[in-house]
VOPAGU-2260 file (C-alpha; in pm, 1 decimal, decimal comma):
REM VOPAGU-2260
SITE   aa  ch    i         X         Y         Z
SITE  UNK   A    0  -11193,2   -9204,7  -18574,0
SITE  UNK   A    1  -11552,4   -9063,0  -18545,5
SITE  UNK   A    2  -11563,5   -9027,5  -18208,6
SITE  UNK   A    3  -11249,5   -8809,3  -18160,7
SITE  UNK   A    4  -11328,3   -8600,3  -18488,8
SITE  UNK   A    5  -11711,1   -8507,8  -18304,4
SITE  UNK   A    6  -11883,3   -8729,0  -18078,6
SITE  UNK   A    7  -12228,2   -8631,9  -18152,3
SITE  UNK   A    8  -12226,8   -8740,4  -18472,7
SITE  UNK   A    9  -12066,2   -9073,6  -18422,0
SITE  UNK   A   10  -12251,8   -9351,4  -18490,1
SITE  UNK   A   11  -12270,9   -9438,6  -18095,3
SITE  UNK   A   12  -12559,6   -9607,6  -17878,1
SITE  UNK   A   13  -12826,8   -9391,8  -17680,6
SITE  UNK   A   14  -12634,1   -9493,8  -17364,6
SITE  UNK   A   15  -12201,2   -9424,6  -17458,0
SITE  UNK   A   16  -12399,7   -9114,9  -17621,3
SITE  UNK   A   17  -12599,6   -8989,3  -17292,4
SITE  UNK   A   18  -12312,1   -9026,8  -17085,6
SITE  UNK   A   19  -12090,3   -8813,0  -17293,8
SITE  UNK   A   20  -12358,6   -8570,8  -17250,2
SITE  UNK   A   21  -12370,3   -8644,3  -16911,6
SITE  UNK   A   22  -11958,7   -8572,3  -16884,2
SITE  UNK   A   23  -11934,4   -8283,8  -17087,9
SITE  UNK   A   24  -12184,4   -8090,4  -16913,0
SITE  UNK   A   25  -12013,9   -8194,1  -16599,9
SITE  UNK   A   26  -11719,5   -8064,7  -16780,0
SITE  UNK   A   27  -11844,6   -7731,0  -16905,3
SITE  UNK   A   28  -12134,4   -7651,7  -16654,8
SITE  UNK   A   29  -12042,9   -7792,4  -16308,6
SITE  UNK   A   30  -12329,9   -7563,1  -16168,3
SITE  UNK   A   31  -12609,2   -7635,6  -16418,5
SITE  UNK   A   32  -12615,7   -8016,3  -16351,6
SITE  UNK   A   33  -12957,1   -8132,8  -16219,5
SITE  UNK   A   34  -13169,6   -8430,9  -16081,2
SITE  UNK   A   35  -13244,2   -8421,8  -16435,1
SITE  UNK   A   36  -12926,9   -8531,1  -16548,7
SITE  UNK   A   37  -12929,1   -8788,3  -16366,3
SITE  UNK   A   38  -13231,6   -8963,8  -16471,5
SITE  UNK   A   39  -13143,6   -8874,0  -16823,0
SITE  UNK   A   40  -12874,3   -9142,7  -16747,4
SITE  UNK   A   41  -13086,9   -9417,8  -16515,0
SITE  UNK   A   42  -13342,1   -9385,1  -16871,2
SITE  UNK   A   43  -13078,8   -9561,1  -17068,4
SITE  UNK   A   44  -12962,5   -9830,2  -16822,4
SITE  UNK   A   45  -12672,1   -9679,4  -16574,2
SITE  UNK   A   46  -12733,7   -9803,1  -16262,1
SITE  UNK   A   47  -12647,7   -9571,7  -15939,9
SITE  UNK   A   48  -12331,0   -9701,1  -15881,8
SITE  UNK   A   49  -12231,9   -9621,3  -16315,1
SITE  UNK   A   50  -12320,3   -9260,0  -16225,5
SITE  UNK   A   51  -12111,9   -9227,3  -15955,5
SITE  UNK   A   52  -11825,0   -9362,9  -16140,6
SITE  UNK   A   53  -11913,9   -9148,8  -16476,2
SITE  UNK   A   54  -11901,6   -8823,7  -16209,8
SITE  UNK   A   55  -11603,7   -8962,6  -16021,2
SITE  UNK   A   56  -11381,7   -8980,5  -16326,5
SITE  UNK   A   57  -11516,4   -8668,5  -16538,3
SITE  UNK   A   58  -11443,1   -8476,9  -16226,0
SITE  UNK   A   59  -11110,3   -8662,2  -16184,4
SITE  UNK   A   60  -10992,3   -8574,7  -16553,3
SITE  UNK   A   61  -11088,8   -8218,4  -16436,3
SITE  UNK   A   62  -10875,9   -8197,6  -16180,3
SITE  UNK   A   63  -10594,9   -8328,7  -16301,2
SITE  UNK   A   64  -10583,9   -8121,7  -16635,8
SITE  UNK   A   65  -10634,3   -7845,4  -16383,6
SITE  UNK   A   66  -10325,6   -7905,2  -16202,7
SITE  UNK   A   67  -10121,0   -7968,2  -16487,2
SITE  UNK   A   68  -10246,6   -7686,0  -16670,7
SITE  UNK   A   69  -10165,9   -7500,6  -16327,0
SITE  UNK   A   70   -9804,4   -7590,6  -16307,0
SITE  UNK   A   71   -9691,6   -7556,3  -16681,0
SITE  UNK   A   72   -9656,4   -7888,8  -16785,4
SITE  UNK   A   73   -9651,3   -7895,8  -17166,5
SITE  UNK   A   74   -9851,2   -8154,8  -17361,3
SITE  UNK   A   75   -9595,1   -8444,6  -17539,8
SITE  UNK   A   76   -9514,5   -8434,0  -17873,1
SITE  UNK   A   77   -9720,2   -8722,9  -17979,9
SITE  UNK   A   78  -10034,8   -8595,5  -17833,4
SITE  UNK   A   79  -10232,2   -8466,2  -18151,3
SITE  UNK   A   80  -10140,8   -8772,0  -18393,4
């Protein structure tokens, strides 16, 4: 699939594709994220309450990578099909 192979160049909408920007800054760059960002995201339709759940979940997925990267747990065999 496109989209798992490189997102960027998947043929996605302005809005799945600003979010993703959105989420992998959030990702990467915690403590470059700006007002900015934000509106980048209310400019292509997300409402206040999208943005909150876009953050809320990126930052979830974080987090929980984090702790299982943090206690050893080992990806399953299937993963990378």
């Amino acid at each position: 699939m496109a989209i798992e192979e490189d997102w960027r160049s998947a043929p996605l909408n302005k809005k799945r594709k600003a979010m993703l920007v959105y989420a992998t800054k959030l990702t990467h760059t915690p403590s470059k994220m700006t007002a900015n960002d934000v509106e980048q995201l209310r400019a292509v339709g997300f409402s206040d309450r999208d943005i909150l759940d876009i953050a809320e979940v990126t930052a979830y997925y974080a987090y929980a990578n984090r702790i299982a990267d943090g206690v050893g747990v080992e990806l399953e065999p299937w993963f990378n099909d």
